[in-house]
N, C-alpha and C positions, 0 to 999 in steps of 0.2 A: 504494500500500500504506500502513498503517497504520501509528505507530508506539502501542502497549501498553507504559504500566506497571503490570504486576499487583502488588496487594500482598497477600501469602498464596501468594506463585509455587511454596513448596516444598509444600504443602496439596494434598486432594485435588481440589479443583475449580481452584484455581489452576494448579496441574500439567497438566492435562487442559487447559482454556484456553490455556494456552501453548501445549502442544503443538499443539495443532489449529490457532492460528492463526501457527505458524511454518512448519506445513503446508504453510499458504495462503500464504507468503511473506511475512507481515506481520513487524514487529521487532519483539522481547518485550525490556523491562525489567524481571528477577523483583527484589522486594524482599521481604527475607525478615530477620527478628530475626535468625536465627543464618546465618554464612558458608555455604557449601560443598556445598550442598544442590540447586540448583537443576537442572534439565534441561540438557542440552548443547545450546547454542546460544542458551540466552536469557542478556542482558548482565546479569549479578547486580550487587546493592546491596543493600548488609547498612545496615540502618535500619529508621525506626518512621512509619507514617502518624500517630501525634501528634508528630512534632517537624515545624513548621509549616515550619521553614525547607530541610528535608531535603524535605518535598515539592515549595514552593515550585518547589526548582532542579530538581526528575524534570520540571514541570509546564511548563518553556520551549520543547521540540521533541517537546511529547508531542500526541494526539491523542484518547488513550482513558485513561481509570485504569479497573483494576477490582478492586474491593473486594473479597478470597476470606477474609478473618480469620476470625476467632472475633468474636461479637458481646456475650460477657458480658466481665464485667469481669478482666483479666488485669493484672497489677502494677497493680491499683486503677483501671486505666481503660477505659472501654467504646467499643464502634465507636462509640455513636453521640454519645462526647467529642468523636471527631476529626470528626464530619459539619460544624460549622458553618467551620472551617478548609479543608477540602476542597472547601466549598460559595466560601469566597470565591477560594481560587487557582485552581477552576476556571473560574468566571466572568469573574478576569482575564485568563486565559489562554487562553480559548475550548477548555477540555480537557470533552470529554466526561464525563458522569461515572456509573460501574455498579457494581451490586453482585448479591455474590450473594448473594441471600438464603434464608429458610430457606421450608418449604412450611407452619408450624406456622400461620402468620398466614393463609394462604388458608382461605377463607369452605369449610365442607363442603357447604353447600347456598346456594342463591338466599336473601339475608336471614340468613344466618349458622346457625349460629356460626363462630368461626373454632374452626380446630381445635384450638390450644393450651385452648380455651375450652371443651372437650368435659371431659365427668367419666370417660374412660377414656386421656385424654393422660396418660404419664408424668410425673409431678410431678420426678422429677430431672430432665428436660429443659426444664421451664418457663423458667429463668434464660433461658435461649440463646434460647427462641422470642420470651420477650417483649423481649429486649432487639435481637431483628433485626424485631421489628414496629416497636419506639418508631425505627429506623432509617429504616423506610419512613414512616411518619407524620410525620416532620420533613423527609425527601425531597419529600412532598404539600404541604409547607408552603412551600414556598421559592420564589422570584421566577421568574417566566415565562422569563426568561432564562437559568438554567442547564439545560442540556441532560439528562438523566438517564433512567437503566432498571435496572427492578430485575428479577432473574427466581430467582422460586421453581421449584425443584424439584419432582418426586412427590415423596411421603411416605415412601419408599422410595429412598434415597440416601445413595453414600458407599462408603467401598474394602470395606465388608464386604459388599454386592452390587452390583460391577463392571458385568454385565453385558455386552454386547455391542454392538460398532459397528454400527449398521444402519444411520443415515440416514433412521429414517422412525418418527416422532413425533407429537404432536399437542400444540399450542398452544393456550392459555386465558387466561383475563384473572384472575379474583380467586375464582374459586370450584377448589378441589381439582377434580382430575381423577381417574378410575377407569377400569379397563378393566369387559369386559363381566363380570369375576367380584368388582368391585370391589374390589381392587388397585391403586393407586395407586404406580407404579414408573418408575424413567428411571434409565438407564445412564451414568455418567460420559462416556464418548466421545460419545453423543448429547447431555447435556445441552451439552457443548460446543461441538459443531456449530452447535446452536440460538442460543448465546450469540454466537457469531462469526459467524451471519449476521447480527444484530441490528447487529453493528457495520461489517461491510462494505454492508448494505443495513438502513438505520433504518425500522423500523413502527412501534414503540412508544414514541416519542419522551415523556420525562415520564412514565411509566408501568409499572405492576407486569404482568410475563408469568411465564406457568408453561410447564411443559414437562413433559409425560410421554407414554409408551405407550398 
C-alpha cells in the first residue's frame, strides 16, 4: 500500500481522493491551512505547500503528494510558486508527484484551442485556469527524472454537480472530452477512482490525463 500526502485534503477533490484511496487501504496524510476539517481517518497536518521545510519532513516516508489547492494566487502566492520547491524534494526523495488540475487548459479540439482560450469561457474564471495551465507547462519542463501526472477533469466538476459513483468512465490525453450530447461531465467519486488507479497502477507517467463520462 501506499503512503498519500494530499494537500487541499479538506477541498473537494482532495476529500474525494482521500477517501477512495483509504478505501483501498492506502495511508492519507491530509494537509490542510486551517485544523479540524479533515475526513476520519486520514492523519491531518495543519501547514502550507510553500513553507519548503514543512514539506520537506511530509516528503521522508511519503510515496505520493497530491496537489488538490486552489491555483491562483491566495495570500499573494500561486501553486505554481510552490512547483519549483516541490519539484526539488521530490526528486530527493523519490516522492511521486500529482496534481489536480483544472479541464480549462484541455485542447476543445485536435490543434486547439484550449478552452480557457474560447471567446465564451467565463472571464471571472480565467485567473484559476491560466494559473493551473502555467502549473502544467512548468511540470513539461522539468528533468526526466521527476516522476509526475496531472489529471484534468470534464468541464463539468465540483460539489455543485456530485454526481454518482459508477466506476465507468472514459480517459483522454489533452483534448476535452464530451459525451454523445456534448456535455462534458465527471463525478467526484469517479474522478477519484481514476486518480487512484493512476497511483496504485502508473500509465501516465510525466503526463496530463482527463477523465470524464
Amino acid at each position: 500500500m501506499a503512503k498519500l500526502v494530499i494537500f487541499g485534503a479538506t477541498g473537494y477533490a482532495g476529500g474525494k481522493i482521500g477517501a477512495e484511496a483509504l478505501r483501498r487501504g492506502h495511508e492519507v496524510v491530509g494537509v490542510a491551512r486551517n485544523a479540524g476539517a479533515v475526513p476520519e481517518g486520514v492523519d491531518e497536518r495543519q501547514g502550507s505547500l510553500h513553507d519548503e521545510a514543512f514539506v520537506a519532513d511530509l516528503a521522508k516516508d511519503a510515496d505520493v503528494f497530491v496537489v488538490a489547492t486552489p491555483a491562483r494566487a491566495i495570500d499573494g502566492k500561486k501553486l505554481v510558486d510552490a512547483v519549483p520547491s516541490l519539484v526539488r524534494i521530490a526528486r530527493e526523495h523519490g516522492v511521486r508527484l500529482s496534481f489536480v488540475g483544472g479541464a480549462s487548459s484541455l485542447l476543445v479540439a485536435e490543434g486547439g484551442p484550449r478552452l480557457f482560450d474560447t471567446p465564451e469561457f467565463p472571464a471571472e474564471y480565467k485567473e484559476e485556469a491560466g494559473s493551473h495551465a502555467e502549473v502544467l507547462d512548468l511540470l513539461r519542463e522539468q528533468p526526466e527524472d521527476l516522476d509526475w501526472f496531472y489529471v484534468s477533469p470534464a468541464a463539468e466538476f465540483g460539489a455543485w454537480v456530485p454526481g454518482e459513483r459508477t466506476g465507468q468512465f472514459r480517459l483522454g490525453g489533452d483534448i476535452l472530452l464530451t459525451d454523445e450530447n456534448g456535455r462534458s461531465f465527471i463525478g467526484g467519486d469517479d474522478y477519484a477512482i481514476a486518480y487512484v488507479d493512476e497511483i496504485e497502477q502508473p500509465k501516465h507517467r510525466r503526463a496530463r490525463f482527463t477523465v470524464a463520462y
